[in-house]
N, C-alpha and C positions, 0 to 999 in steps of 0.2 A: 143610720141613726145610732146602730153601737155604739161606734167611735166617739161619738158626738157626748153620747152617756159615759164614757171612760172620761172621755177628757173633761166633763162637768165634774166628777167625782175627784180627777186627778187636782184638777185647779182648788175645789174647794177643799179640798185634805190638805192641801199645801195652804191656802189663807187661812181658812178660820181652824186648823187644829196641829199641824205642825210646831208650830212656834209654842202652845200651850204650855202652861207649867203642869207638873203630875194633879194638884189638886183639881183640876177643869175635866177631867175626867167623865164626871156626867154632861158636860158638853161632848166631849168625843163622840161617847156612847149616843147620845142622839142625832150627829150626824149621820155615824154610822145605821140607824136605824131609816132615818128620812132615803139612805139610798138600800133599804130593803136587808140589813143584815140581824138574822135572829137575835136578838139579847136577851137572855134571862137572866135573872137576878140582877147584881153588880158586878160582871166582872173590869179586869182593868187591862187598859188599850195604851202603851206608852205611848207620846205624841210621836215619835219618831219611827215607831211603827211601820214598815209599808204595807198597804194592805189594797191588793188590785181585785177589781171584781167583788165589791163587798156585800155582794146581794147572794153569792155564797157561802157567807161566811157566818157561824152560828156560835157564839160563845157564853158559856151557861155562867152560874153565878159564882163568882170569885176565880174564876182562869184568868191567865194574863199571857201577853202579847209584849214581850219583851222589847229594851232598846233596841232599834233599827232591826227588830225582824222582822221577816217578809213573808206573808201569806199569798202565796200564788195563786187564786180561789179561781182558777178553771173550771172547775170540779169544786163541790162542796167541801170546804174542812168545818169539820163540828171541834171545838174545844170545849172537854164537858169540864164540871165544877171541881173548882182548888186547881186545873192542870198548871201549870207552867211552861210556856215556851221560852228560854232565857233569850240574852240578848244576840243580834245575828244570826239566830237560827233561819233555816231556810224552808218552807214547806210545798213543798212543790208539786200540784197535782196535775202539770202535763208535761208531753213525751210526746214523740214521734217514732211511728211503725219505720225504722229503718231497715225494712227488709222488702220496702215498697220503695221504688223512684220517685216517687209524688210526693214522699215524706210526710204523709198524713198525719194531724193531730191527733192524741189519743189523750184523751182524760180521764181520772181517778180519784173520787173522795180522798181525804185525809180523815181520820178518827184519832184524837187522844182521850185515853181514858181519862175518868176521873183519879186526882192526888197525883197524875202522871209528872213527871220533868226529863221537859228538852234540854240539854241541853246548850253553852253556847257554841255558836256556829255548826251545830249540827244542821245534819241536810238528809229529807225526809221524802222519799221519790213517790209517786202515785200510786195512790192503794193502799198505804199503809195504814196498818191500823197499831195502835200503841196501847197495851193493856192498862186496865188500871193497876194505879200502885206502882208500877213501873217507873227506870230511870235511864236515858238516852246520855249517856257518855258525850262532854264534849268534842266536837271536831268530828261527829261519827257519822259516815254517812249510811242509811236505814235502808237497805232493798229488800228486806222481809216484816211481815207485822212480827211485834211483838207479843210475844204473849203477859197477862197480865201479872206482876209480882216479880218482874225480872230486872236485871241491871244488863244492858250490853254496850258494848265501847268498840272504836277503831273502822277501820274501812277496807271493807267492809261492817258493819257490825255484825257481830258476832255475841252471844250468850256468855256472860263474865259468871254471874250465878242468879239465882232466885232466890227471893227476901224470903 
């Protein structure tokens, strides 16, 4: 019956919200909602978007979800209000115990704060959390939270300074 639910979700993102122009946005938002993903306020969902598992996925009023980025919602990601995730960004909240032969799945929330920015093509591993105020250097890829008020870049990221 999962599957069944992924692939109703997949098929209907691709018909009715894919193709959309930016204004259709409160359409988006209400798909999104009919398959169970928090919304508060307004925030904005580009149509090109990926966004899997969206009964995960919780975005407060005025964050946005950039062109063609991917929200991997194995695991909850909250995007709180004003965040930004630019375009390509990655958020990724599963993993596998490679220290296990069975390569078991392992899941991890995402958090970004609020006023936060992803970001593009940054990639954001499970567990992270993103302070607010904070700014994700493009191309960077994240395997510690952030703390809030911080700017860091490169790949690993690393601490460039505090605002």
């Amino acid at each position: 019956m999962y599957r069944v639910r992924i692939a109703i979700w997949e098929l209907t993102w691709k018909c009715l919200c894919s193709w959309t122009p930016k204004p259709f946005n409160p359409w988006r938002l209400f798909i999104l909602k009919l398959f169970g993903a928090k919304i508060f306020g307004t925030p904005f969902v580009h149509q090109r978007a990926l966004i899997e598992h969206p009964w995960n996925l919780c975005m407060h009023d005025r964050a946005c979800l950039g062109d063609r980025s991917h929200a991997y919602c194995l695991a909850n990601i909250e995007i709180l209000e004003h965040a930004t995730v630019a375009q390509q960004a990655y958020l990724c909240t599963g993993t596998h115990d490679f220290t296990l032969d069975r390569l078991p799945l392992i899941t991890n929330p995402i958090s970004i704060g609020a006023h936060a920015f992803i970001g593009a093509r940054a990639f954001l591993l499970p567990g992270i959390t993103i302070g607010e105020r904070s700014i994700v250097g493009a191309c960077s890829v994240v395997s510690r939270s952030v703390p809030t008020l911080t700017i860091v870049a490169g790949n690993p990221a690393k601490i460039i300074r505090s605002l």
